[in-house]
C-alpha positions in Angstrom: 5.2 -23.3 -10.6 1.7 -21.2 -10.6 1.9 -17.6 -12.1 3.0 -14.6 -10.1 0.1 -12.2 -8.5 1.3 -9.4 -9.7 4.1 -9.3 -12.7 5.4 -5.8 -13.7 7.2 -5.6 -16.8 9.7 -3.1 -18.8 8.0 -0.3 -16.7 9.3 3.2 -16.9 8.3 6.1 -15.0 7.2 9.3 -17.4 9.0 11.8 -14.7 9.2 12.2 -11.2 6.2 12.3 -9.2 6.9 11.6 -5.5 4.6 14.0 -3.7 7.4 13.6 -0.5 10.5 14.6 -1.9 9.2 16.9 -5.0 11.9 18.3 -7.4 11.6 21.1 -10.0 13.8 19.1 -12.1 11.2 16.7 -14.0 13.0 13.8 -14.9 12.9 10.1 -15.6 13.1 7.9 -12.5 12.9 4.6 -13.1 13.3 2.6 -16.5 12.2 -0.9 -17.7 11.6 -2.1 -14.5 10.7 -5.6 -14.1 9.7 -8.0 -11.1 7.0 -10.6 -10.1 5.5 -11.1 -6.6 3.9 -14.4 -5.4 0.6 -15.1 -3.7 1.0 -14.0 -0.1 4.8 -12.9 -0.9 6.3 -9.8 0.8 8.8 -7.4 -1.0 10.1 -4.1 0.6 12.0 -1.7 -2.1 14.7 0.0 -0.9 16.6 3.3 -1.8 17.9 6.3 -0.9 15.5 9.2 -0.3 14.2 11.1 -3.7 15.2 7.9 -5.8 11.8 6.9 -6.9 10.1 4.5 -4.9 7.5 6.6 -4.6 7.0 7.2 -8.1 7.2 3.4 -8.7 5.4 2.0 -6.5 2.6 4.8 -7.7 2.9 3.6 -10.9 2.2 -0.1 -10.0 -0.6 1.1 -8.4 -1.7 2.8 -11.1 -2.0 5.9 -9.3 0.6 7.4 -11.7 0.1 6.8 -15.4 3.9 5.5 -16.9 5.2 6.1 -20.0 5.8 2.4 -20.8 5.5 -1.2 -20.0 2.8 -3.4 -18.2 1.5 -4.3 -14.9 -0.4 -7.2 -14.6 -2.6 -8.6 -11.3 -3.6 -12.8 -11.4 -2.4 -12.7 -15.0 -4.7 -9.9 -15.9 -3.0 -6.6 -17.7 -4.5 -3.6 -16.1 -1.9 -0.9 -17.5 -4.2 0.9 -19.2 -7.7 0.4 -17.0 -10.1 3.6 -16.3 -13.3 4.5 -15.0 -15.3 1.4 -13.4 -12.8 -0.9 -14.3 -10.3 0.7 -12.3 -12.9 1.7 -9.3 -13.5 -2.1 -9.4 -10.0 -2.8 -9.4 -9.4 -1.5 -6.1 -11.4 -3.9 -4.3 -8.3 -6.4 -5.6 -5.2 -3.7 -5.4 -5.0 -1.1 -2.3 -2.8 1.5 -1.8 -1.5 3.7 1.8 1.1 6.2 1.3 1.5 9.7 2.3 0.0 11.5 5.0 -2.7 10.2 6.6 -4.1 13.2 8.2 -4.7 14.3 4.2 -5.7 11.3 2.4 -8.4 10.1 5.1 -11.5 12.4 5.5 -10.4 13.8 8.8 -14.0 14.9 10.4 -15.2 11.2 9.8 -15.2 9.4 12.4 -12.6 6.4 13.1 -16.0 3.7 12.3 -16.8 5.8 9.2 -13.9 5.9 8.1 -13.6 1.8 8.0 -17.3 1.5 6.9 -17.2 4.2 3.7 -14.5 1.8 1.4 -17.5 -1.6 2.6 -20.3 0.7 1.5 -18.6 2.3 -1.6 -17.9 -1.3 -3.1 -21.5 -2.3 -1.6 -20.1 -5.4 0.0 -22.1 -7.1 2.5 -24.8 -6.5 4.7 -24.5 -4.1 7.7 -23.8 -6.3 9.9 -21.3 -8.3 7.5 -19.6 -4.8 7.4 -19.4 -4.4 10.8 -17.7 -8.0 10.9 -15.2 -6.4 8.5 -14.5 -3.6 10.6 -14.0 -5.7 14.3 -11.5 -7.8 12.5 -9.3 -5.0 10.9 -9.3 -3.3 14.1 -8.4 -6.4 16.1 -5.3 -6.6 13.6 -4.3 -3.3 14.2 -4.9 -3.0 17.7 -7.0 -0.3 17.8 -9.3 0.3 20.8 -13.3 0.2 20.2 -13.3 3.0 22.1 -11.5 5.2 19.2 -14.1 4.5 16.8 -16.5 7.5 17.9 -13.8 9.5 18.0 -12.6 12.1 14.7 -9.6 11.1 12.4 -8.0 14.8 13.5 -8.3 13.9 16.8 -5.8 11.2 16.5 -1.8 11.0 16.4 -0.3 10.3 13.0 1.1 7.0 14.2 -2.8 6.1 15.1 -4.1 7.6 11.9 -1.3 5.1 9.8 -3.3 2.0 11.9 -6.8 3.5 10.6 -5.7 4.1 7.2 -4.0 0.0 6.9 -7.0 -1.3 8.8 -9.5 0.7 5.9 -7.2 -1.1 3.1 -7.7 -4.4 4.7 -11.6 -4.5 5.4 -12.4 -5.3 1.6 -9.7 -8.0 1.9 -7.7 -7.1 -1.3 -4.7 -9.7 -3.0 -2.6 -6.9 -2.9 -1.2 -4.4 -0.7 0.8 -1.6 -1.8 2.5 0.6 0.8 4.9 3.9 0.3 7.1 5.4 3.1 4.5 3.9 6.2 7.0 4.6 8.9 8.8 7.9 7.9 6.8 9.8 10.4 6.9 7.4 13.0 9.4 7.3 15.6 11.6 4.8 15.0 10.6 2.6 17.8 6.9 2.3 16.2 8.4 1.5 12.9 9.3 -2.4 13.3 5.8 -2.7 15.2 3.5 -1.3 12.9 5.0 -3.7 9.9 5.1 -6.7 12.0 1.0 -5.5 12.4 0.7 -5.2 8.6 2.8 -8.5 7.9 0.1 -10.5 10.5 -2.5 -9.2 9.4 -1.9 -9.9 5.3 -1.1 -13.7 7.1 -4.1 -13.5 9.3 -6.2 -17.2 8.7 -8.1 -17.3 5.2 -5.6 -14.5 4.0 -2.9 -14.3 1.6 -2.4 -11.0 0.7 0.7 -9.7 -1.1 2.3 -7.0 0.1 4.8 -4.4 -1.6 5.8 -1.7 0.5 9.1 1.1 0.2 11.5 2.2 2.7 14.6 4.4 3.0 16.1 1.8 6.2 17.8 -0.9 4.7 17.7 -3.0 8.2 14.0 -2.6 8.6 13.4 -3.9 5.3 15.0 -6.8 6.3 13.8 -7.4 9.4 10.5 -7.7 7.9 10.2 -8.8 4.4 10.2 -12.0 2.9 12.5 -10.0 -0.4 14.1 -6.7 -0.2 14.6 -5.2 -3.8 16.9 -2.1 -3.8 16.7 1.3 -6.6 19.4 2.0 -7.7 20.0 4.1 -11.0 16.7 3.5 -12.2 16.5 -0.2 -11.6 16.1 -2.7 -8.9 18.4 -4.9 -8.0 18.1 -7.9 -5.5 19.6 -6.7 -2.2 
């Protein structure tokens, strides 16, 4: 059996850090935590809103520093990375939570916006990022027409596209989503994560995916696993 993509182990959250459901009350939220996702492998977490997805699946993305354990990518520990290290990182681990009218640079434009993450990481030539761009949109269905057009000037269901199709265009192993369809309507929800499952399966991919949600039924109607929070730890649903 070849090793997991990404292994985390024993990880425990310092104190709660979810930027959607803040609490005064800092407190633990998740202890010695441990699971592995394969290659290509698809894993929703599940749990009740304000029980620390968030927070976790911050942490795995290092976006949130923990206050033990270790999370490893293709066998590589990268608890503890910083500076160019971790900028580098990011070309192999992505991350889309929150609101995307705040964490995309809203007077960009829609092709700026896919471009700046090519051009950051310097890979390619222009026209190789360009490529880039045309596919991601193509997986997400988003008209050419939209890429003149401002981030602000589009609805937060269309801004959720832009901001998957951004992650995708430097072709990472592992995609890490929080809370993707909690301001959808719920009849976008199933098609937006069917987009992201095809598009992580789209040919000369195999990108993991770990991604959280409060709807039990959704989680199951598209992930391969569905792992569920429940005082602190996660449990196989």
């Amino acid at each position: 059996m070849s090793a997991p993509l990404l292994r985390v182990e024993n990880l425990t959250g310092s104190e709660t850090s979810d930027p959607i459901h803040p609490s005064p009350v800092r407190t633990r939220v998740f202890e010695r935590v441990s699971f592995d996702i394969a290659e290509g492998e698809h894993v929703a977490v599940v749990g009740a809103p304000g029980s620390g997805k968030t927070a976790l699946v911050r942490a795995v993305a290092l976006l949130e520093k923990s206050k033990g354990g270790k999370v490893y990518l293709e066998g590589r520990d990268i608890t503890r990375l910083w500076g160019g290290q971790l900028r580098a990182l990011r070309q192999r681990l992505q991350f889309v939570g929150g609101d995307p009218m705040r964490t995309l640079p809203p007077h960009y434009t829609v092709e700026q916006t896919l471009l700046e993450p090519l051009q950051i990481h310097r890979l390619g030539s222009a026209d190789e990022q360009r490529a880039r761009v045309s596919a991601a949109t193509e997986w997400f269905r988003l008209n050419p027409l939209l890429l003149t057009r401002k981030v602000s000037m589009l609805s937060p269901a269309m801004r959720q596209r832009v901001a998957l199709a951004r992650a995708l265009t430097l072709h990472p192993r592992l995609l890490v989503c929080d809370e993707l369809t909690d301001r959808l309507e719920p009849s976008a929800a199933q098609p937006l994560l069917a987009m992201v499952a095809r598009a992580c399966r789209a040919p000369r991919e195999r990108i993991a995916w770990l991604w959280t949600t409060s709807d039990r039924a959704l989680a199951h109607a598209c992930a391969d696993r569905v792992l569920r929070l429940e005082d602190g730890q996660l449990v196989a649903d």
